[in-house]
N, C-alpha and C positions, 0 to 999 in steps of 0.2 A: 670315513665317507665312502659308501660306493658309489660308482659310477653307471647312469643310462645315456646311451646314447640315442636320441627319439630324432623323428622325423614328421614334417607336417608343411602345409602348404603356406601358412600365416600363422604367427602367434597369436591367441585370444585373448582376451580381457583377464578369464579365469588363471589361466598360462601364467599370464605379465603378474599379477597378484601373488598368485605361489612366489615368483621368482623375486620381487623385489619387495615383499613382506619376509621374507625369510623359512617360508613353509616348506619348500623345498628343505634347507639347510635344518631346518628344525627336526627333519625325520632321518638327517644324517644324506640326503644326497648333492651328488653333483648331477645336473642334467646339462648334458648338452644337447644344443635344437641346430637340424639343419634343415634350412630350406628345400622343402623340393619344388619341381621346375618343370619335372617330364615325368606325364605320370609312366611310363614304362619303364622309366628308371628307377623309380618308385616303386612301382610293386615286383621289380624283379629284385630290389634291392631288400624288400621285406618278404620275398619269399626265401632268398640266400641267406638271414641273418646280419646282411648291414649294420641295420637301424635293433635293439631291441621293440620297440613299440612306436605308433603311428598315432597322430591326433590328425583327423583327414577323415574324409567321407565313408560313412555307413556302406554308402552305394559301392564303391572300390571294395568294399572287403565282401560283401554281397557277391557283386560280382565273380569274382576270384575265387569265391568260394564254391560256387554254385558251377561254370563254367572252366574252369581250373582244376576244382579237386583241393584247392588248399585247403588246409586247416585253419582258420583263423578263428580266434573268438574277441567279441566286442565286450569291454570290462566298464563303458562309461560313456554318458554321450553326453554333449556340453553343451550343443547349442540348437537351437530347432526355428526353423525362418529363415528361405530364401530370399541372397540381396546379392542379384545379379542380377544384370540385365544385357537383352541383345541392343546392342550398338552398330548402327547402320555408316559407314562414310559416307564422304559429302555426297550428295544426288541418289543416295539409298534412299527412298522417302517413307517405304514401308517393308515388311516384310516379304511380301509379295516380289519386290525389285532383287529379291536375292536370285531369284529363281533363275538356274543356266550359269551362276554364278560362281567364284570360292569364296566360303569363309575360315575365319580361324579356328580349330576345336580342338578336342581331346580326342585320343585315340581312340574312338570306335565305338565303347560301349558303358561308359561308367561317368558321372560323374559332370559336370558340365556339358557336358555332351549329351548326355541325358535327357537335358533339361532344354537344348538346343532341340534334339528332334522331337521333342514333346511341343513347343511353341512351333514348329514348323508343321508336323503335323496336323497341331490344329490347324492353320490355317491351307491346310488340302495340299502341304508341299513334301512330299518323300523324299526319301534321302539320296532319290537316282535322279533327284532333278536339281542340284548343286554340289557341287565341289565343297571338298574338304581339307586344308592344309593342318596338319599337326604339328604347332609349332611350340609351345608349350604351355605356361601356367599365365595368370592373368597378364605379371607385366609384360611378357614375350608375345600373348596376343594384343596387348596394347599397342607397341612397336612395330606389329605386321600390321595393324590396321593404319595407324600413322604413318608408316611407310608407304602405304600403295598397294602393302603385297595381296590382301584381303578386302571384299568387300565391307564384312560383319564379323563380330568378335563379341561372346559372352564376357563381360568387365564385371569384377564388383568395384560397388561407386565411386573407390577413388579414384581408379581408371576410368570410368564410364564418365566420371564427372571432368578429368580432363580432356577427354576424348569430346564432349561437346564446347566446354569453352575454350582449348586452343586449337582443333582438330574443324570445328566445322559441322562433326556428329550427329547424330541424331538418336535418340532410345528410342529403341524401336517394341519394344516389349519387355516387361519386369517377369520374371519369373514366378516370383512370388503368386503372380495372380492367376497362373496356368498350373503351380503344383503347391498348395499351398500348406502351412505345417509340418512342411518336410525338415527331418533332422539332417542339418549341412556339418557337424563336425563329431565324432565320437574318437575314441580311444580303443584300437584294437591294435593285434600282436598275433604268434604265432601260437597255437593253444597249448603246442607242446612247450616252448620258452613259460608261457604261463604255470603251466603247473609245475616247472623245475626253478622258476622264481617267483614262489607265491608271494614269500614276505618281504622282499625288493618292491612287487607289483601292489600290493597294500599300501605300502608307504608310499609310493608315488600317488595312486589314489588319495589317499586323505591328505595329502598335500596339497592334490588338485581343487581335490575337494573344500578345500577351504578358500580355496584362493576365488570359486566361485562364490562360496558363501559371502568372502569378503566383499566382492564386489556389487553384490546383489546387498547389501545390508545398508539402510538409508542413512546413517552414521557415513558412511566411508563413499555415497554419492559422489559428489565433487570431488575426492581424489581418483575417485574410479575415470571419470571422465577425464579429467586432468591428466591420468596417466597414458591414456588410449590417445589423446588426444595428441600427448609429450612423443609417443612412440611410433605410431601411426600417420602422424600429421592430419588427422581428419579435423574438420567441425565441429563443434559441438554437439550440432542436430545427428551428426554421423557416428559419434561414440555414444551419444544415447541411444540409438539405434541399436550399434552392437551390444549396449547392456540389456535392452530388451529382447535378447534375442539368447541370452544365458540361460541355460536350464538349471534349475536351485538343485544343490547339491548334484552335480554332476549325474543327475539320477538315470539310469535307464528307462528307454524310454518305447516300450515293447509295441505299444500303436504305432508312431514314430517311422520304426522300424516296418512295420507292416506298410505305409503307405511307401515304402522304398520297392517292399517287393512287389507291391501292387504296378506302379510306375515299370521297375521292368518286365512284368509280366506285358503290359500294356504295349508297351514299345517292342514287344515278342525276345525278349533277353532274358527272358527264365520262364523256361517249359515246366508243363506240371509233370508227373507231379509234384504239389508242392510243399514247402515242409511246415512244420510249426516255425513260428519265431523264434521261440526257444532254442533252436538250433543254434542261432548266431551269436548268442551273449551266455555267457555267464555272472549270473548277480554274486556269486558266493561273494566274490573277492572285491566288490564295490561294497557288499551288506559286512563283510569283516571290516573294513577301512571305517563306515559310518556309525556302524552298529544299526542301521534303519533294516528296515524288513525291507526284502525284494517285491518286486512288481509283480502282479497279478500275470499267471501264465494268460500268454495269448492267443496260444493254437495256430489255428495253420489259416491264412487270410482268406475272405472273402475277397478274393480279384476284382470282381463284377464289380462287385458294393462299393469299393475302395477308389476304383480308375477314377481320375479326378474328368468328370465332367468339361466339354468342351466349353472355351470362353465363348460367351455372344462376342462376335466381329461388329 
């Protein structure tokens, strides 16, 4: 058996599937997953060598790469649909009441946070007009919003959903409807680890890769649910949710990707000029693991075209 050690913000459906079907173990590994909590311990932890490889946002490796200088490459993206929402405490009534305010986010420029000044903006509120506490990943902004310490906190809904029936809460805006299609999980790594573990990095792939197939296959419906549900504690209506939100066969997803750079272009977080898509992924090592052809190159985005349009208020 070899050994990866990976890192990621949540386990996903496809994840739980590998690991408790045996697809992992079938291709000879052991994986171990550690939570991350703070994204700058996070990517100072996979710029060091920590983690071998990340399941965690496009945006973050976008980022870092663009602004950084890293090297990273994207090998697989899992999931595509935003389910997060801003959450107001008690007497926030809108977004507007944030305003002169703090809320809870991510550091500066990746990734929920993102998605925060994207819903803020639209509604005519810059970033010099509220406070910021960086406190960490969902459930750490769950606990600063419960506590007092923050006004508002980006939650995905198991958080969002306790935050209004014991907290008092309020949703104050779904993400989804302000950035919409956006890929919220993929799989990247450091490009040079990649090419000095190509057939380590295969096998974790087709691993993965099945473990989405698995899930997504109308045979294995109800244990798929069953098990998100077993592990996760959600609903029913909330692990169908996350199964509909699985991309078949882990495929890359080169559009996907472009509406991420478009998003930070928007938010002014990547100056042109700018690159192709292609820069950020490599298909060789997803198309070795499937045997499927790669995705149609994308070229370098239309920004303009792309910026998601402001919601009607």
């Amino acid at each position: 058996m070899d050994t990866l050690n990976i890192t990621g913000y949540q386990v996903r459906p496809d994840y739980m599937a590998a690991e408790e079907q045996g697809f992992f173990t079938a291709e000879r590994l052991e994986v171990n997953f550690e939570r991350a909590w703070h994204a700058p311990t996070h990517n100072k932890g996979m710029a060091e060598g920590r983690w071998d490889l990340t399941l965690s946002s496009a945006d973050t490796m976008i980022a870092r790469t663009t602004r950084d200088g890293a090297d990273y490459v994207i090998f697989l993206n899992g999931e595509r649909g935003l389910d997060v929402q801003l959450v107001g405490a008690p007497g926030i009534e809108s977004v507007y009441d944030i305003r002169g305010k703090t809320m809870a986010g991510d550091p500066g420029d990746s990734n929920y946070d993102l998605h925060r000044r994207k819903i803020m903006r639209d509604h005519g509120i810059m970033e010099d007009e509220y406070g910021v506490e960086v406190v960490g990943a969902t459930p750490e902004r769950f606990e600063a919003l419960m506590a007092g310490k923050v006004v508002a906190a980006m939650l995905t809904p198991a958080h969002s959903g306790k935050a209004v029936a014991q907290g008092g809460c309020k949703i104050l805006a779904n993400a989804a409807d302000y950035i919409p299609e956006y890929p919220v999980l993929s799989g990247w790594t450091r490009r040079q680890w990649a090419q000095d573990h190509r057939e380590l990095l295969v096998r974790f792939i087709r691993a993965y890769v099945r473990g989405s197939d698995w899930v997504l296959d109308p045979v294995n419906r109800e244990a798929a649910i069953e098990m998100i549900q077993r592990r996760d504690g959600f609903t029913r209506e909330r692990a169908e949710a996350n199964l509909a939100r699985v991309i078949p066969h882990a495929a890359i997803d080169p559009p996907g990707l472009a509406r991420v750079a478009a998003l930070r272009a928007e938010m002014g977080l990547y100056d042109p000029p700018y690159d192709p898509v292609e820069r950020f992924y490599d298909a060789s090592y997803w198309c070795e693991a499937t045997g499927l052809p790669a995705p149609e190159p994308y070229g370098v985005p239309d920004m303009q075209a792309l910026m998601s349009p402001k919601v009607a208020r």
